[in-house]
C-alpha positions as CSV (number, residue, x, y, z in Angstrom):
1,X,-109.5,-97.5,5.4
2,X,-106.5,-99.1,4.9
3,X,-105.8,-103.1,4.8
4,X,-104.0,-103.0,7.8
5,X,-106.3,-101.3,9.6
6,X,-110.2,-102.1,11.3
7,X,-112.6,-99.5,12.6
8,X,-113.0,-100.4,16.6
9,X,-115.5,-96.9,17.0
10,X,-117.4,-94.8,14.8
11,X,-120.2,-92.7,16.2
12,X,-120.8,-88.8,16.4
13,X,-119.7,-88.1,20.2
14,X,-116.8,-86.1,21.3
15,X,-116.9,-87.7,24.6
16,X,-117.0,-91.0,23.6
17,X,-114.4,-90.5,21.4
18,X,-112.3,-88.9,24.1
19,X,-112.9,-91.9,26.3
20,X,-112.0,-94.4,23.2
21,X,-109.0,-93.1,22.7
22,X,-107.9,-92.6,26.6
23,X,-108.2,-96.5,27.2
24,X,-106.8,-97.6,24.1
25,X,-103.7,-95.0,25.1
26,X,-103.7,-96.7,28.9
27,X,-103.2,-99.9,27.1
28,X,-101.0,-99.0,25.0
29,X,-102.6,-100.2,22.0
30,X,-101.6,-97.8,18.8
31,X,-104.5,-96.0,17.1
32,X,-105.3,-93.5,14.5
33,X,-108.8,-91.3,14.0
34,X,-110.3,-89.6,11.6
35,X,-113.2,-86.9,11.7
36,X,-115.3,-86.5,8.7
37,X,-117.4,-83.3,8.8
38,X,-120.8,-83.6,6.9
39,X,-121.9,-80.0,7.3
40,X,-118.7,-79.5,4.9
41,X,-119.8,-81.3,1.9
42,X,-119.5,-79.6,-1.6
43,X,-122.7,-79.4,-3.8
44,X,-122.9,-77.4,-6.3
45,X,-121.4,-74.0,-6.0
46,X,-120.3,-74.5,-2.1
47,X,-120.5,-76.7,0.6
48,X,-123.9,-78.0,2.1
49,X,-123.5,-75.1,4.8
50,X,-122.4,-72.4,2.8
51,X,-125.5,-72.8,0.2
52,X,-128.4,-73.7,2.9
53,X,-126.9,-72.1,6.4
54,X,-126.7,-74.3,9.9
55,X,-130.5,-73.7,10.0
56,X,-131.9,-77.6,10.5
57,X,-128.9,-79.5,10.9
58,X,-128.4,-80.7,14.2
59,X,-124.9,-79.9,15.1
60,X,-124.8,-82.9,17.0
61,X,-124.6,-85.3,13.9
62,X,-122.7,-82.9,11.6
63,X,-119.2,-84.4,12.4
64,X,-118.2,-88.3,12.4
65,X,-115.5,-89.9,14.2
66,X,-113.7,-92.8,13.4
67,X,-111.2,-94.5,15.5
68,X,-108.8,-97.9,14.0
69,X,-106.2,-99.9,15.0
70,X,-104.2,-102.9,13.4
71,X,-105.7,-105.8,13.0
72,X,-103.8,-107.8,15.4
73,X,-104.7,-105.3,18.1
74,X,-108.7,-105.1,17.0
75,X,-109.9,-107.9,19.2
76,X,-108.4,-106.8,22.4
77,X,-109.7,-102.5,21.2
78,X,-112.9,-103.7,20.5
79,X,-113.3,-105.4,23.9
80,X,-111.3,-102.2,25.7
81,X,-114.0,-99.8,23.3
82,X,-117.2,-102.2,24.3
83,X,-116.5,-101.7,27.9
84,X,-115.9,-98.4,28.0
85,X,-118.9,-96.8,26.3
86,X,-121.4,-99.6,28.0
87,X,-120.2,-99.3,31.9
């Protein structure tokens, strides 16, 4: 993360992140994301899913989102992100 920057969402849902992103575009508040994929991990010779297969992972939980904005947008994105995902 950069200094300039704070997290307003990080969670695990495509659709929340999808809705995240629509009102902070409505407002017009600037934003950047970043998806982190857990499944993709190197250890040892390959990556978590290339040694051990998909078998037991929950392919819900295998990629994270992560949604920020500039700090002197965060209060207003975190208020916009709160009511969005808990209407």
């Amino acid at each position: 993360m950069c200094f300039f920057k704070k997290d307003v969402y990080i969670g695990y849902s495509m659709g929340d992140l999808a809705k995240v992103r629509q009102v902070l575009v409505n407002e017009g508040i600037k934003y950047s994301y970043n998806v982190h994929d857990h499944s993709g991990q190197w250890m040892g010779r390959g990556t978590i899913r290339g040694n051990f297969g998909s078998a037991g992972l929950n392919m819900d939980y295998t990629k994270q989102y992560t949604v920020s904005v500039k700090r002197k947008d965060f209060e207003k994105a975190s208020y916009l992100v709160n009511s969005v995902l808990h209407s």
